[in-house]
N, C-alpha and C positions, 0 to 999 in steps of 0.2 A: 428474413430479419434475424439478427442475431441476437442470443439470450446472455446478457451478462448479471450475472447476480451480485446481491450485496448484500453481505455477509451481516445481520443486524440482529446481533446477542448484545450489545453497547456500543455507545460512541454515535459518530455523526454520519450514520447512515442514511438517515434520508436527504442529504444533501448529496450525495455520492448520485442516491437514485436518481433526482432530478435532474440532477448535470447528463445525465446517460440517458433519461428520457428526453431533454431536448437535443440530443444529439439522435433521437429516432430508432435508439436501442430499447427492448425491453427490457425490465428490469426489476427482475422480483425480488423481495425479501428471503433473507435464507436464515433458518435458524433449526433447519432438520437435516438429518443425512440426505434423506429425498428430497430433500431440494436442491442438494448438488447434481442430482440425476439428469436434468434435463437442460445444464448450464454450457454457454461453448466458454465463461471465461468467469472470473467472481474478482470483486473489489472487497479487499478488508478495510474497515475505514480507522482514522483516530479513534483515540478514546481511552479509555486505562487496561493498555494490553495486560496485567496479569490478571486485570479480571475478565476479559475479553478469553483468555488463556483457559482460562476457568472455568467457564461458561463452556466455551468448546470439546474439555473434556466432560462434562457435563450433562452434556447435550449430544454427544457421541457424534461431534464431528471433526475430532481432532485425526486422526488416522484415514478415516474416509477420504478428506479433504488432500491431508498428507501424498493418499494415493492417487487421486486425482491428477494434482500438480505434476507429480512426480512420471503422470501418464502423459503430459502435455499441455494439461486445458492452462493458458495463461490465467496468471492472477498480477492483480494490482496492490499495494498495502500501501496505505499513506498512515504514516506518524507511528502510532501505535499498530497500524498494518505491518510496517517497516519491520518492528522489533518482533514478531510472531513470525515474520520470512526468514530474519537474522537466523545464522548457526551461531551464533557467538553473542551472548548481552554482558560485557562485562560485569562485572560484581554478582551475578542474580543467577537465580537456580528458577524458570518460572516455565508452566506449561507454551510449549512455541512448538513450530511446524517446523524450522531450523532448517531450513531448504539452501538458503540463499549464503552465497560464501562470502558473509561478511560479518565484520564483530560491530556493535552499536553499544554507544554509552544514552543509557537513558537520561532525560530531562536535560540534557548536557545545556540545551543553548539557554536555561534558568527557567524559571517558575512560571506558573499562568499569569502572574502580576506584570514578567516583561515580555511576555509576548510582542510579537513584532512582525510586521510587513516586509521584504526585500525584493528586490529582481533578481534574478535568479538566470544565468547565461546560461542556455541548453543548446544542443548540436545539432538538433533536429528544427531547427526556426533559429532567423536571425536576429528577430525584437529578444527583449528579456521576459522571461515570464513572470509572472508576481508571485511570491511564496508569504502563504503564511504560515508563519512557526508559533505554533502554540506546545508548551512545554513540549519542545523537539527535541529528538535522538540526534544525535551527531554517529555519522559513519568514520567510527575509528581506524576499521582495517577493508579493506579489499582484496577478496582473493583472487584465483586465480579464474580466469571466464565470466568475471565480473566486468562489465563495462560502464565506465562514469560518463553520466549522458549532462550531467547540469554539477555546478560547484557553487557554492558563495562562501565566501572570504578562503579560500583555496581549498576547504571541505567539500568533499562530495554529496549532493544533496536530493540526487535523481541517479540512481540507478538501474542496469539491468542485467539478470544474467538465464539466458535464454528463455525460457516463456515467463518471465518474475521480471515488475516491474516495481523499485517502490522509491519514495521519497519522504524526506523529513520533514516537511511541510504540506499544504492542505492547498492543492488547487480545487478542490471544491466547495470554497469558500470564494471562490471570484468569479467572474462571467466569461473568463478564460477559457476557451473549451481545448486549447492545444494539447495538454499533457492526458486527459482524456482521451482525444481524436488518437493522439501515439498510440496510446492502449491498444483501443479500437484497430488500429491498422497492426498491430502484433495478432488480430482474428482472421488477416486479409483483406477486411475492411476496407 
């Protein structure tokens, strides 16, 4: 069985762990450098990544984790995951892991007031998947090795750029297990 972890210094961690428990992964809470030790993959979930950001430096897992990634172990970021993988947060100087070669503008798609549901077209499944965007990043820029796996209204909103999966929205707010199961099969799964 495989160990995926989830990352839970703030935000909606324990919805991450659930989705990955009924998918038959374990799935421990992480909020120690030794707890990345014994992970083959980690989810960073929504939430207010500069505090998220903050917390990790904090907590002394910001470089650990860094090296991690940078060794192989896949990671997932959804929302506020997203902007902690970002190299690039427009306007913002904030603790981030900047892995991932893409620029994101925070809060872009408006406030927690219009949050909102959409289908979301991804390339790996023919149905649409359902997104929810809760005060979501918009992926501004894509570099280069970056591959756009889902878009809605012509933005990209599921990407990935080799073992780094993330997306603007929260499929672990639905019963959806596809954008999870992807993860999962990035372990060989």
């Amino acid at each position: 069985m495989c160990t995926v972890g989830v990352l839970a210094l703030q935000g909606d961690f324990e919805k991450h762990r659930a989705m990955l428990q009924r998918l038959g992964v374990a799935a421990p809470l992480v909020i120690t450098p030794e707890g990345l030790a014994s992970l083959d993959a980690l989810v960073i979930p929504g939430g207010e990544s500069t505090t998220i950001g903050k917390l990790m430096v904090s907590y002394g897992l910001l470089d650990p984790l860094r090296e991690r990634v940078l060794g192989g172990m896949p990671v997932y970021g959804t929302c506020a995951g997203m902007i902690l993988l970002a190299k690039e947060i427009a306007g913002q100087i904030q603790p981030r892991l900047g892995l991932m070669e893409i620029e994101v503008l925070r809060n872009a798609y408006g406030r927690q007031v219009v949050s909102f549901e959409a289908d979301i077209s991804v390339t790996f499944t023919s149905s649409p998947v359902r997104g929810v965007f809760i005060r979501a990043p918009i992926i501004s820029h894509v570099g280069a090795g970056v591959s756009v796996l889902g878009e809605f209204e012509d933005k990209p909103v599921l990407v990935r750029q080799d073992n780094m999966l993330a997306s603007s929205f929260h499929p672990e707010l639905t019963d959806d297990t596809r954008i999870h199961d992807f993860f999962l099969s990035m372990l060989g799964r």
